[in-house]
N, C-alpha and C positions, 0 to 999 in steps of 0.2 A: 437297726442294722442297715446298714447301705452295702450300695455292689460293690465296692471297695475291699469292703469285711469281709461280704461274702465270697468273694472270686475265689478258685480251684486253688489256683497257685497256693493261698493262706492256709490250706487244709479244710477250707468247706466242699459243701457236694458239687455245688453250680458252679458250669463254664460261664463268662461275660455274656454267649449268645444265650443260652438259657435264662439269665437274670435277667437282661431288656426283653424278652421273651414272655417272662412273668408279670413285669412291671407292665409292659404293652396291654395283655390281655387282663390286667388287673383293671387295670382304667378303661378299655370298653366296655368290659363289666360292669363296674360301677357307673361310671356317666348317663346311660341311657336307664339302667333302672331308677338312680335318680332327677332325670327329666321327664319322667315318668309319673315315676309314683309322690315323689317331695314337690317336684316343682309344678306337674300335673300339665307342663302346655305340650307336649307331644303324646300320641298315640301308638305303638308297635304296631309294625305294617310286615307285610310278610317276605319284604327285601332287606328287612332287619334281622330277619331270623337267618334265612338264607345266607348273611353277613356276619352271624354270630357261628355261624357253623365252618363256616372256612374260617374265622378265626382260631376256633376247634380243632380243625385239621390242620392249618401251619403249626399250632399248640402240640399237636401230637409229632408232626413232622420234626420239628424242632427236637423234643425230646427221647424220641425214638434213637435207639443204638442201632446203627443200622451195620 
């Protein structure tokens, strides 16, 4: 499924900014757990975490009906 398919207009649930939204924090997600744990050369440090939570809160910000 690409954002194309998914976009509002076609009848799905996500606007455009929700879907780059999702795609965004889909790939900070995955990246660092696999630099991590597959690729083992970085460590988490606690400016990462700090960095994974305001991705959090734009996630919510973003999806919040306000």
């Amino acid at each position: 499924m690409n954002n194309k398919t998914s976009y509002k207009e076609n009848g799905i649930f996500f606007t455009m900014f929700e879907l780059k939204t999702i795609q965004e924090s889909i790939s900070l997600i995955v990246f660092p757990l696999m630099t991590v744990f597959i690729f083992k050369t970085e460590k988490l440090a606690w400016n990462h975490l700090v960095g994974s939570l305001l991705i959090s809160l734009a996630v919510f910000v973003i999806f919040w009906k306000w």
